[in-house]
C-alpha positions as CSV (number, residue, x, y, z in Angstrom):
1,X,0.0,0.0,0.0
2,X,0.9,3.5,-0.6
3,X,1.2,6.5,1.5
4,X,-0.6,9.6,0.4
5,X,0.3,12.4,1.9
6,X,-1.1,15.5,1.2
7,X,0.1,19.1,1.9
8,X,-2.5,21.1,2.8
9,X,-1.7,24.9,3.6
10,X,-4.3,27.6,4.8
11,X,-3.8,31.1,4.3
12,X,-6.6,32.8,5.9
13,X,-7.4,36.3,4.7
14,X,-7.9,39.1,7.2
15,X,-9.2,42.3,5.1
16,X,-7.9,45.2,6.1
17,X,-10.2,47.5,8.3
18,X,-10.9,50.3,6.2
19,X,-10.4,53.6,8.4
20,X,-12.8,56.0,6.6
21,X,-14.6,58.0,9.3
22,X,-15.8,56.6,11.7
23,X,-17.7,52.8,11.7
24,X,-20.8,52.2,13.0
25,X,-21.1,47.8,12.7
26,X,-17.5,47.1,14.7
27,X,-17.7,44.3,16.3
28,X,-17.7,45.7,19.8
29,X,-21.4,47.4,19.0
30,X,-22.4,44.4,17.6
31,X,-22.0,42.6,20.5
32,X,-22.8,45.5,22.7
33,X,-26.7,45.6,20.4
34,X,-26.9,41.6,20.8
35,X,-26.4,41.9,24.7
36,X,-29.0,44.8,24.6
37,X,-31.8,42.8,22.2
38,X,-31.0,40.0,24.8
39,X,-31.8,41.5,27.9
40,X,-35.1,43.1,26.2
41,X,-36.2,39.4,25.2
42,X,-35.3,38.2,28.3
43,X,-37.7,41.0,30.1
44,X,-40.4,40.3,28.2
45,X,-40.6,36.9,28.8
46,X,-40.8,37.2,32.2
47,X,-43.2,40.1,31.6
48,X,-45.6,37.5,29.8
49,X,-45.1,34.8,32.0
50,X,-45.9,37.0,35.1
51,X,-49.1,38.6,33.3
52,X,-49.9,34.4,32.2
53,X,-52.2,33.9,35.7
């Protein structure tokens, strides 16, 4: 039987951040708007299940 070996090399691409004024979707507000739209979900939930009686 043969050995097959293969080489396999991964060059991942990072873009460059594009410094034009200044960014709105960075990936700190993105997290920091998930976080928010969680909490909000999260309080209304327990809003409907106290109003369920």
């Amino acid at each position: 039987m043969k050995s097959v070996e293969q080489k396999v090399n991964l060059h991942i691409y990072h873009a460059p951040a594009h410094k034009t004024g200044r960014q709105l979707l960075t990936q700190k507000n993105v997290d920091i708007a998930v976080v928010i739209v969680s909490f909000a979900g999260l309080i209304s939930a327990i809003a409907f299940l106290l109003t369920m009686r």
